[in-house]
N, CA, C and O of each residue as an XYZ file, in Angstrom:
252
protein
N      -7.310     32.895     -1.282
C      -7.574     34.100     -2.024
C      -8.541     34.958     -1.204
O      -9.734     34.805     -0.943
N      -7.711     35.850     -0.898
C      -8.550     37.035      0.331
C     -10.042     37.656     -0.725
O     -11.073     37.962     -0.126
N      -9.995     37.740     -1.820
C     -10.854     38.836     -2.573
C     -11.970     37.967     -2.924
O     -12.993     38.580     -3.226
N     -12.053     36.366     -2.971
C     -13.279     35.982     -3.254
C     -14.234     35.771     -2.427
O     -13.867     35.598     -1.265
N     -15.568     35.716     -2.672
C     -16.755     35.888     -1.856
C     -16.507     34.519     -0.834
O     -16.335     34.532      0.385
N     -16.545     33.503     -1.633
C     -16.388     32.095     -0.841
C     -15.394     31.550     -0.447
O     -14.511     31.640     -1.300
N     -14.907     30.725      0.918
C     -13.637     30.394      1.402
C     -13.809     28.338      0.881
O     -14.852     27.684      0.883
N     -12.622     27.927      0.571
C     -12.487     26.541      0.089
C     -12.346     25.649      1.757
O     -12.100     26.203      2.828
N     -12.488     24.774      1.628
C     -11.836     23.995      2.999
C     -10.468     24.358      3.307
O     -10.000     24.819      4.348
N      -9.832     24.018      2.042
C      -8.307     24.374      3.103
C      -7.795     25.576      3.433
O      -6.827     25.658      4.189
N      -8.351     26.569      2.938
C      -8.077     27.814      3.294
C      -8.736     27.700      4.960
O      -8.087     27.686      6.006
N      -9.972     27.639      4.812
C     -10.532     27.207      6.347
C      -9.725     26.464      7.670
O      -9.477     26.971      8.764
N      -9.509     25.530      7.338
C      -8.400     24.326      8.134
C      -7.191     25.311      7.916
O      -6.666     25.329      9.029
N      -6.431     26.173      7.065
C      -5.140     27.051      7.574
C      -5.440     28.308      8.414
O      -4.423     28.629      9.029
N      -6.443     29.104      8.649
C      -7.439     29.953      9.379
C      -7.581     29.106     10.622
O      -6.774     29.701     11.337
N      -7.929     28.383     11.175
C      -8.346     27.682     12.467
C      -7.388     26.627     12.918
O      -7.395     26.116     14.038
N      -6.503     26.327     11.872
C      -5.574     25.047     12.239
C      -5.833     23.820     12.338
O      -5.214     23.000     13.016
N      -7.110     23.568     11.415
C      -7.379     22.316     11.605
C      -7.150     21.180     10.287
O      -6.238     21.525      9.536
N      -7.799     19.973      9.934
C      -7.550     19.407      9.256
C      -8.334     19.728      8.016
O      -9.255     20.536      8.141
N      -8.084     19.182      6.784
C      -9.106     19.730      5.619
C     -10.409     18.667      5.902
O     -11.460     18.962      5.334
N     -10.385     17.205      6.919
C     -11.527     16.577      6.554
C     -12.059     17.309      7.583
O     -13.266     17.454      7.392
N     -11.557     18.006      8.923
C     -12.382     18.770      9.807
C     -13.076     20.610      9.156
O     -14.227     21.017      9.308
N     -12.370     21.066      8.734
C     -12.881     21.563      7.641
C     -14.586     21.452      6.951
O     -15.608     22.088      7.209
N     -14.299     20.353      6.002
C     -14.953     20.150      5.312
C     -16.852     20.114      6.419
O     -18.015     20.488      6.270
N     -15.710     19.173      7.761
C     -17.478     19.305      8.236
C     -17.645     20.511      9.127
O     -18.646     20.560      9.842
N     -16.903     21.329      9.149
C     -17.399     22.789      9.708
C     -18.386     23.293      8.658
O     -19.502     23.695      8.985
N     -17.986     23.267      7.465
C     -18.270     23.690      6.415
C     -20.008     23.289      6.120
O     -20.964     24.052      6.260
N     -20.022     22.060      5.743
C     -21.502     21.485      6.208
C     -21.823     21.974      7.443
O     -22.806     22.658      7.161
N     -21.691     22.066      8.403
C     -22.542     22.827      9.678
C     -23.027     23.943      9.448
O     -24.193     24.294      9.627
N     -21.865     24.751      8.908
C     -22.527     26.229      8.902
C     -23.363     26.861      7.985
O     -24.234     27.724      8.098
N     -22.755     26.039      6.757
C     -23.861     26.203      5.130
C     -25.134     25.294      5.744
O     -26.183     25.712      5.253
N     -25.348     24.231      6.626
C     -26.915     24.228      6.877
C     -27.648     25.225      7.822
O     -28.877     25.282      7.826
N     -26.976     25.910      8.520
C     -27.234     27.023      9.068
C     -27.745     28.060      8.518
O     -28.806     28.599      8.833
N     -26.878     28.426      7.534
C     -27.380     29.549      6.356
C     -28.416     29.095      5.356
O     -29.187     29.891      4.820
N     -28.416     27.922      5.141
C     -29.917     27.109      4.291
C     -31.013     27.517      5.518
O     -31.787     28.391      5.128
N     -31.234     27.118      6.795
C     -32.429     27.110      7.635
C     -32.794     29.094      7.556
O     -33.807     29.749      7.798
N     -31.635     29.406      7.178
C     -31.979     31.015      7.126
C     -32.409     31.438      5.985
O     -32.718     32.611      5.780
N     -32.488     30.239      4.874
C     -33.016     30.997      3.761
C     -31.760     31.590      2.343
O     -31.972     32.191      1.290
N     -30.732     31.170      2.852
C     -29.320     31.560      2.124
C     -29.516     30.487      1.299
O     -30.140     29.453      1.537
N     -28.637     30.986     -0.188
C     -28.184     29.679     -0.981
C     -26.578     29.433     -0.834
O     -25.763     30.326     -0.605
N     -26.304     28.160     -0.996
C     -24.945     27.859     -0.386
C     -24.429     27.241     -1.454
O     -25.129     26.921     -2.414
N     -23.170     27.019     -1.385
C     -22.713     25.876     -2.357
C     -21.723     24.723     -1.686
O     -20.953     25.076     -0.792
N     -21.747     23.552     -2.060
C     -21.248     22.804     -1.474
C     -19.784     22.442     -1.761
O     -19.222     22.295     -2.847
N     -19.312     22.335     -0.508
C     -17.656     22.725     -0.105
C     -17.100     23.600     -0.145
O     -15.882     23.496     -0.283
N     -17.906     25.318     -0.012
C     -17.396     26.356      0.182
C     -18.492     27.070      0.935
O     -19.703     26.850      0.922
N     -17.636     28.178      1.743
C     -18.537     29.034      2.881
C     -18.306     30.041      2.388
O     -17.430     30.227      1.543
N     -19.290     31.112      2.978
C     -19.938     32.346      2.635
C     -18.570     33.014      3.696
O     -18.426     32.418      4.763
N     -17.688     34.106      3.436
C     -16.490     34.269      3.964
C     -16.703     35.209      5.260
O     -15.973     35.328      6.244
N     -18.076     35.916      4.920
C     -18.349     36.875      5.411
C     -18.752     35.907      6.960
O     -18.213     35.787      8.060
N     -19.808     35.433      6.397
C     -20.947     34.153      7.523
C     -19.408     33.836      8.561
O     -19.339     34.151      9.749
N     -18.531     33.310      7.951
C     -17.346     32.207      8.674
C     -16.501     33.464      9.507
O     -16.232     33.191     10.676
N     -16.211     34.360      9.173
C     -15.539     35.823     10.006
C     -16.902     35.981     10.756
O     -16.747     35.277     11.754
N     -17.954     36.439     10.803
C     -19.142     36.729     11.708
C     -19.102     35.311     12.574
O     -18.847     35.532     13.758
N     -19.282     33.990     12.277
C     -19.349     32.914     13.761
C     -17.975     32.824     14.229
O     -17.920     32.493     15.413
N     -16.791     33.023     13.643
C     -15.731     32.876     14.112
C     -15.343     33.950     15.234
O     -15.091     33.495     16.350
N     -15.266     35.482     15.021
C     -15.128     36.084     15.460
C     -16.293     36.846     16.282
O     -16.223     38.021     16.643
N     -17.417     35.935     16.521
C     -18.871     36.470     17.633
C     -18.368     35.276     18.879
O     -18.499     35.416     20.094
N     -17.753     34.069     18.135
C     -17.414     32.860     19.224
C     -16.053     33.884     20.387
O     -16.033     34.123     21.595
N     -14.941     34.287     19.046
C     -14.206     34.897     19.810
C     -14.710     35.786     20.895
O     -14.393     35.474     22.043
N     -15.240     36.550     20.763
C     -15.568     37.782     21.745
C     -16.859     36.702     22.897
O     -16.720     36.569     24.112
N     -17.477     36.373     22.448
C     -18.189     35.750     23.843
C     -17.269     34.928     24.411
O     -17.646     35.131     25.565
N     -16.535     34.306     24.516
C     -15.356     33.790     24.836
C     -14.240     34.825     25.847
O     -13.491     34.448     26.748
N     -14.427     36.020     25.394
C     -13.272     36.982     26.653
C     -13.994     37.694     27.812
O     -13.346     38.322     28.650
């Protein structure tokens, strides 16, 4: 669901192509990321915005 704030694992794992248990621990990586910043998170879903901003900052340092 494109319109909600937060992305689920498997939406994540169909976005990157990976598995839902690889997923799940992207997911923990980056929500403790956004905790050390002071964000509130919820567990087993990412901030959609946060996951397009590291996804696509990796892309471009990358070309």
């Amino acid at each position: 669901m494109k319109n909600s704030l937060f992305m689920r694992a498997g939406e994540v794992a169909k976005e990157l192509g990976v598995s839902e248990a690889y997923a799940y621990k992207l997911i923990k990586k980056l929500n403790k990321e956004q905790e050390a910043k002071g964000y509130l998170t919820i567990h087993g879903r990412l901030n959609r915005e946060y996951f397009g901003a590291k996804l696509y900052k990796k892309v471009r340092e990358e070309k």
